[in-house]
N, C-alpha and C positions, 0 to 999 in steps of 0.2 A: 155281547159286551162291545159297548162302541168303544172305537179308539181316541184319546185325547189328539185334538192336533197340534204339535209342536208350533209355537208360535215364534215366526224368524227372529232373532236376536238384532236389534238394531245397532247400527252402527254409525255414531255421530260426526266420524270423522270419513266415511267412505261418502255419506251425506254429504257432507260440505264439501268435499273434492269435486262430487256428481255436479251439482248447483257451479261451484267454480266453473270447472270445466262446460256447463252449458250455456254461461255468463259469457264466456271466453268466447263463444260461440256465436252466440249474440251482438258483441261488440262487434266483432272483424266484422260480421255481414251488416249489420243494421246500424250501428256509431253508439253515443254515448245517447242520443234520442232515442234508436228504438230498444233499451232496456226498462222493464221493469221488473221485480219480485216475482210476479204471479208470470210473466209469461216464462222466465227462466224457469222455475217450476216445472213448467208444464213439458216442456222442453229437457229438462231432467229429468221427466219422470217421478218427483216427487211431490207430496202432497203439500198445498199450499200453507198451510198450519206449520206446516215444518220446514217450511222454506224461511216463514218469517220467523220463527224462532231463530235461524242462525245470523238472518240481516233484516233489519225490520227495517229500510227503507232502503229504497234505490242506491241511495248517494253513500252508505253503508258498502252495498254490493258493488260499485263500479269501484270505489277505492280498494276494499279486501281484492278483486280479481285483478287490479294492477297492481297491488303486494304479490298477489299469488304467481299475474308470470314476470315480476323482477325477479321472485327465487328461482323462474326456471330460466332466463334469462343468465343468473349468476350461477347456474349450475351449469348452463351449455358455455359460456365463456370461462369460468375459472375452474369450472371442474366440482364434484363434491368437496362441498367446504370440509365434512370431515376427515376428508383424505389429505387434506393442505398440510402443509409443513413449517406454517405460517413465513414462507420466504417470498419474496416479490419474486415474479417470473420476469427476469433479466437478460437469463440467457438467451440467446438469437432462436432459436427451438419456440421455445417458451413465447417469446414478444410475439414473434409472427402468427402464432397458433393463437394467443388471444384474438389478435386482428382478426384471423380467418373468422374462429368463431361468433366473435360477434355480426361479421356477415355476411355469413351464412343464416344465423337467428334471422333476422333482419328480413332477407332473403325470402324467408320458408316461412314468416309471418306475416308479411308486410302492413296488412291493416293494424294490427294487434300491437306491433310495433310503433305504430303512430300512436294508436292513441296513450301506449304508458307513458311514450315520448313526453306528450301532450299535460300527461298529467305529472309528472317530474317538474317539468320546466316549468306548470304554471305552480306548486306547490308554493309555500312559503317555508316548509323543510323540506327541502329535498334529499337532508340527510338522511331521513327515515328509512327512505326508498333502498331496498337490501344492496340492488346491483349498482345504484348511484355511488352508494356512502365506499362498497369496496373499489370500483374504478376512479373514483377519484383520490381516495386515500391512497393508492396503486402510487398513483401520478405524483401526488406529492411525496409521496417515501421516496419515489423515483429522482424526482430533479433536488432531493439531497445527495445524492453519487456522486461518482466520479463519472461514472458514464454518460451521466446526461448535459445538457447544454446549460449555459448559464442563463437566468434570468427565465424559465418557465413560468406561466400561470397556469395551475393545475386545473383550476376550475372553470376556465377559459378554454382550455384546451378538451378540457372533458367536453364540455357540450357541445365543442366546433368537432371534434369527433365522433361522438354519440349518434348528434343529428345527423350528420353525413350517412350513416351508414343505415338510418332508417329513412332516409330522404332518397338517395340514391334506388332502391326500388322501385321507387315512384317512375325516374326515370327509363329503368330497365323493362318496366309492364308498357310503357308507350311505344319502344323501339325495338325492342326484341319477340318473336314469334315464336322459336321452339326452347324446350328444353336446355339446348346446348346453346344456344345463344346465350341463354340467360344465365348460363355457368360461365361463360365466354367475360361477359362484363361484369361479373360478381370477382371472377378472376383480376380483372383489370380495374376493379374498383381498390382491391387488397394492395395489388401491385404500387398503384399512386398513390396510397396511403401510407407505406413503407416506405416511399421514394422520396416522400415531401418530409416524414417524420426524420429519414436518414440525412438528405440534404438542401430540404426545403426548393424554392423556384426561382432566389436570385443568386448571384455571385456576390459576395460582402466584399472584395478588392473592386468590383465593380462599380460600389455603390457606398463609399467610403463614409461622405458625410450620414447620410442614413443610418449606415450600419454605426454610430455614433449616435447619433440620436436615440435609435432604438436600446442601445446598451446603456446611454446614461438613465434612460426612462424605467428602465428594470435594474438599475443600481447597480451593474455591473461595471461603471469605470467609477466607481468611488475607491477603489481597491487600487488605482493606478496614480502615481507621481503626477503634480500637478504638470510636470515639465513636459512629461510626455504624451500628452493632449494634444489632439491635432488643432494647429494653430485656424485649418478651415473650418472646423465645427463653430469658430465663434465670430463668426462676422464682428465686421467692422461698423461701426453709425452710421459710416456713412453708403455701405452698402445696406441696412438696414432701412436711411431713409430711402433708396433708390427702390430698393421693392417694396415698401409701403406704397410710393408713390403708384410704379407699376400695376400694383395690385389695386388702387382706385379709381387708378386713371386719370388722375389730377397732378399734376407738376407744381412743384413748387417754385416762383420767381426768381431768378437767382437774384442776390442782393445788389443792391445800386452801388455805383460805383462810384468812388470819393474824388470823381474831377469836376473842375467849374461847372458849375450849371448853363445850361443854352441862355443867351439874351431871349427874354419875354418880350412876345413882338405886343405892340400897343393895341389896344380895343380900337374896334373901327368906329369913327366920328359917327353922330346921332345927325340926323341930316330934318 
């Protein structure tokens, strides 16, 4: 009596993680050029029939694998979403730990990191994107507090931070050699990031008229008496002609002056 052979029970979603995961693989080493369907496949060990049933075309697969590590990207920075307590991380604990972890990710991916980078910023939703839509929403709940600074752009500030910390690698693989070096400046990357976000890099008593400028540009002095406007933020005309001119480098005449005119000496005789 032969034996029947138990035929392995497939599994559609261990599939598609396989395939992910050797897409994932693909990218960092090769770009977004050297992926296709069949060689991921092959590279996962699964059959190419069933590779294209889960993405039937490249452009398919490179998008699903930059979904796939935003979730792991918003699982190493915020932690499992189903363990949240849907509260923004406010407290000093909490802020810095985000920081660190995003890089750290960054760090420990750095190809892979570009390229989601890559495909966020050129998207035309970049809300779709899981880890985009939660740190920027972070942002803007944030600079409604009281904790935060007045006049934020959240979605500005997202991607002058985002990028930084998957850019900043770049510079750490050309200048650093061992292991500990490159914890060294991952270290002092968080650092200045904390330090610029706590107190930024000019003095605002320093730099009065500016810091004016910049607060009326983010509607922050609409909230203030007309009185108490600094009387230097609004130049005068005629220091306004003065730096026009300056800045062309053409003077203007000054106006003629209201006395006699010179006697007009006579043409000289035709000879």
């Amino acid at each position: 009596m032969t034996e029947k052979r138990t035929r392995r029970k497939r599994d559609p979603e261990r599939t598609r993680e396989a395939i992910l995961e050797a897409a994932r693989e693909v990218l960092a080493q090769d770009g977004k050029e050297g992926v296709s369907v069949v060689q991921v496949a092959r590279r996962a060990g699964v059959n190419r029939g069933t590779a294209y049933q889960h993405f039937q075309t490249r452009e398919q697969l490179i998008e699903a694998t930059a979904s796939w590590v935003s979730d792991k990207l918003d699982r190493a920075v915020f932690g499992d979403p189903d363990a949240e307590n849907g509260e923004l991380p406010l407290e000093a604990d909490a802020v810095e730990a985000v920081n660190d972890n995003l890089a750290t990710f960054a760090m420990e991916n750095p190809e892979l990191g570009r390229i989601w980078l890559f495909e966020v910023l050129s998207s035309k939703q970049p809300s779709n994107d899981p880890f985009w839509r939660h740190y920027e929403s972070n942002f803007k709940e944030f600079a409604k507090t009281a904790l935060a600074q007045p006049g934020i752009d959240a979605e500005v500030l997202s991607v002058l931070l985002i990028s930084g910390a998957f850019i900043w690698p770049v510079w750490v693989r050309a200048h650093a050699r061992t292991a500990k070096e490159r914890q060294h400046m991952m270290e002092r990357y968080t650092r200045e990031i904390l330090r610029l976000t706590l107190h930024g890099t000019l003095r605002p008593e320093k730099y009065a008229e500016l810091e004016a400028r910049v607060s009326n540009r983010a509607g922050a002095s609409k909230s203030l008496p007309e009185s108490k406007r600094s009387a230097a933020s609004k130049p005068s005309p005629a220091s306004k002609r003065s730096a026009a001119s300056s800045r062309s480098g053409v003077s203007k005449p000054a106006p003629a002056s209201k006395t006699a005119p010179a006697n007009k000496t006579s043409p000289a005789k035709k000879k």
